[in-house]
N, C-alpha and C positions, 0 to 999 in steps of 0.2 A: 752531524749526529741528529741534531733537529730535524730537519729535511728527512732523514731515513724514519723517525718516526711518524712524523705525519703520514709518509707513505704507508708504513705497517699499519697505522690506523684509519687509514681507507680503506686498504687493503681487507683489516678486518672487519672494516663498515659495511662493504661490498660483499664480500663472502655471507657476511649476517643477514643483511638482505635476501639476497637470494636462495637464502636457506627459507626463510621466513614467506617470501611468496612463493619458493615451491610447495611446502608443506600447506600454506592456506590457497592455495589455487591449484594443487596438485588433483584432477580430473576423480572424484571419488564415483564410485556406483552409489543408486540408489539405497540406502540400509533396508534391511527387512525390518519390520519389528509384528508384535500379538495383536489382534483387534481385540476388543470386548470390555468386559465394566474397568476391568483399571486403566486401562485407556481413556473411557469417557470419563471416567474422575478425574482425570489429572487433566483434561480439556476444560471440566467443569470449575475447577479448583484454579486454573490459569483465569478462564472469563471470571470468577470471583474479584480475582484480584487486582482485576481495573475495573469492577464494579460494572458487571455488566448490565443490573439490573436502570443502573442508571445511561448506561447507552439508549438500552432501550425505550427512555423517557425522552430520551434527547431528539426534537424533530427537525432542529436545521444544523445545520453546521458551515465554518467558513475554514476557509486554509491558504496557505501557498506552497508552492513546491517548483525552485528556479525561476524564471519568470512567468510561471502560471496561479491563475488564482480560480478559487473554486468556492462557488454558492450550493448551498447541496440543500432543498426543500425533502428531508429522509421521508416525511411523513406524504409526502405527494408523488416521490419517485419523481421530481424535475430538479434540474442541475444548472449550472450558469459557468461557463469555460472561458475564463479569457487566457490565451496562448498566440504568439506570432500577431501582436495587433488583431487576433479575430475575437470577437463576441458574440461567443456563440449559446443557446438558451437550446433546453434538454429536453423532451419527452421520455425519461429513460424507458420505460415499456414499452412502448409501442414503438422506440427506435423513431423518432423523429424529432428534427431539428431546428431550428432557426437563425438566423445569423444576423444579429443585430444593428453590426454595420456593414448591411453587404455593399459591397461594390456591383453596381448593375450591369459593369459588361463580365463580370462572370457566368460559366457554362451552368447547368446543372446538372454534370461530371463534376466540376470542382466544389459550386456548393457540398454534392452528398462527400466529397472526400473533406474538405473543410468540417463539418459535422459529424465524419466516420472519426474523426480524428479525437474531437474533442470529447466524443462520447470513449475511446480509446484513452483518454489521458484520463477522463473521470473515474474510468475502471480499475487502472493502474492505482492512481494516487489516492482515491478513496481506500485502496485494501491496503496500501500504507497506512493509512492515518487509524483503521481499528480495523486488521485482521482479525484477533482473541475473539469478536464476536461472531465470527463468519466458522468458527470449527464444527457448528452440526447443520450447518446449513445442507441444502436438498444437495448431495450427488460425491459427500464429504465421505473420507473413508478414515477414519484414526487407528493410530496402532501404537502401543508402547515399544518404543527402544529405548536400550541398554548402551548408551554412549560414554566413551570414557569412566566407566562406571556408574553411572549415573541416570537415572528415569529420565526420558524426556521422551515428547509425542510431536510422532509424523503424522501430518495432515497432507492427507491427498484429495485436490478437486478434479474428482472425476469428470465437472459437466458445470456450464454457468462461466459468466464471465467473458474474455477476449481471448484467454489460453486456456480452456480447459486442460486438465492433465497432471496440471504440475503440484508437487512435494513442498511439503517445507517442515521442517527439524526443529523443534521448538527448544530451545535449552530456558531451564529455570531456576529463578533463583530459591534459597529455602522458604521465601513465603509463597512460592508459584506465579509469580510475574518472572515475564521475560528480562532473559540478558540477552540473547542472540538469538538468531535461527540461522539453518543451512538450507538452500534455495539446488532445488532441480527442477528449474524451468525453460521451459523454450526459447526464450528468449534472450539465457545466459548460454553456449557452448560447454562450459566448463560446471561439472556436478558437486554442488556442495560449496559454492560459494558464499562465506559465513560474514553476515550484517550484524554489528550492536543495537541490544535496543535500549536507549541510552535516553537523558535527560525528560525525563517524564513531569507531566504539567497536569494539573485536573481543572478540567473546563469546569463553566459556571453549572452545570447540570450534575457534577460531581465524579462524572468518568475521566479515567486517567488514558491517556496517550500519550505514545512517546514520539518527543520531535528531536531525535538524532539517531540517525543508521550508519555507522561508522565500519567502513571499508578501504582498505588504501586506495582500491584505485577506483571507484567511485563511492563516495559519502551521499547520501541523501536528509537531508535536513527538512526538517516541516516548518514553515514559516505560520506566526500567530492566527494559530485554532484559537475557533470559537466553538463553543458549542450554546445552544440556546433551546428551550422548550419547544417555541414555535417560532416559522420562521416571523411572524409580525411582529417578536420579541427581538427582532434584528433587523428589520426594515420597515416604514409608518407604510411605506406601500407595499404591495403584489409583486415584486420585480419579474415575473413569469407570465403576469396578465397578458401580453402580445401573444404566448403560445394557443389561447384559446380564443385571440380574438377574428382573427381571419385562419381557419386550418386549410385551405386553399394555398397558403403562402407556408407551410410548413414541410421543408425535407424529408423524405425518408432516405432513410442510408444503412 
């Protein structure tokens, strides 16, 4: 009799499951939703409530994400990538590189791919760490939908970025900070796969971010943000002084 139950409760384990990632992985279309002012309110009203005024004060920042760590001088547009034992230092505008500890029989095919890369993980993981500020940015389109009942704002980046294109589903809680969003981007197959945006922390600058994105079948977690004024408020030195000291020795990619 034992034995027959345990089975039945597999059995219903299994069946629950499978209900459960069909319905959250189940291939949705794009929603449509309104462009116009109650759209931009409720963008507005979202960047409020991680205090966007204090992002915007905020000139450096640090992170982790898996075994990557990120230096981010905001106020300079230069970055610092450590991934795969590479150390890599960012021009982000002008797309040029440098590799901290290069190995000298490398090509300069592989430098610019080592540097495409790390400039590619900066773009990724940066727009984890504070999407909410990036909704009127140049190329942005917002719209109200009406989900499950409920107001919430698609963001589409038309232009900018590693993937221009892709959506994302903002769901709110009733003070207008995030609990999830729904993702249709290139880089997922499957439309409408929904991330938490969970345990939220407010850097010393006073903005909040969230370091947990909870998904079954991959979690993203942000390892110890920093956020600081200036980047010399985090480092007695320049750690980017070598991008400007030889530009003869810098990648582009």
């Amino acid at each position: 009799m034992l034995k027959k139950l345990k089975i039945l409760w597999v059995t219903l384990l299994a069946i629950f499951l499978a209900a459960f990632l069909l319905f959250e992985y189940m291939d949705e279309g794009l929603p449509k939703g309104e462009q116009g002012a109650e759209a931009d309110q409720l963008a507005r009203t979202m960047m409020a409530s991680i205090n966007d005024q204090a992002w915007q004060n905020t000139g450096a920042l640090s992170w982790g994400y898996d075994d990557r760590t990120f230096v981010w001088d905001k106020k300079k547009h230069l970055a610092k990538v450590n991934y795969n034992e590479h150390q890599v230092l960012l021009d982000i505008d002008n797309r040029r590189g440098l590799i901290v500890n290069e190995n000298p029989e490398l090509s300069l095919e592989e430098k610019k791919e080592i540097c495409h890369w790390a400039w590619r993980y900066w773009c990724n993981d940066s727009f984890w760490l504070n999407p909410v500020s990036k909704v009127f940015d140049p190329g942005t389109e917002r719209s109200l939908v009406t989900w499950h009942g409920q107001k919430t704002l698609l963001v589409t980046y038309t232009s900018g970025g590693s993937t221009p294109g892709d959506s994302y589903l903002w769901i709110l809680d009733e003070n207008g900070r995030p609990k999830s969003w729904k993702l249709w981007v290139s880089i997922i197959p499957i439309g409408g796969m929904r991330f938490s945006w969970d345990k939220w922390v407010e850097l010393e600058t006073g903005v909040m971010v969230s370091t947990y994105h909870f998904n079954p079948v991959k979690t993203i977690p942000l390892h110890n943000p920093v956020g600081k004024t200036n980047l010399s408020d985090m480092f007695e030195e320049d750690i980017f002084t070598p991008l400007f000291s030889d530009s003869s020795a810098l990648i582009p990619f």
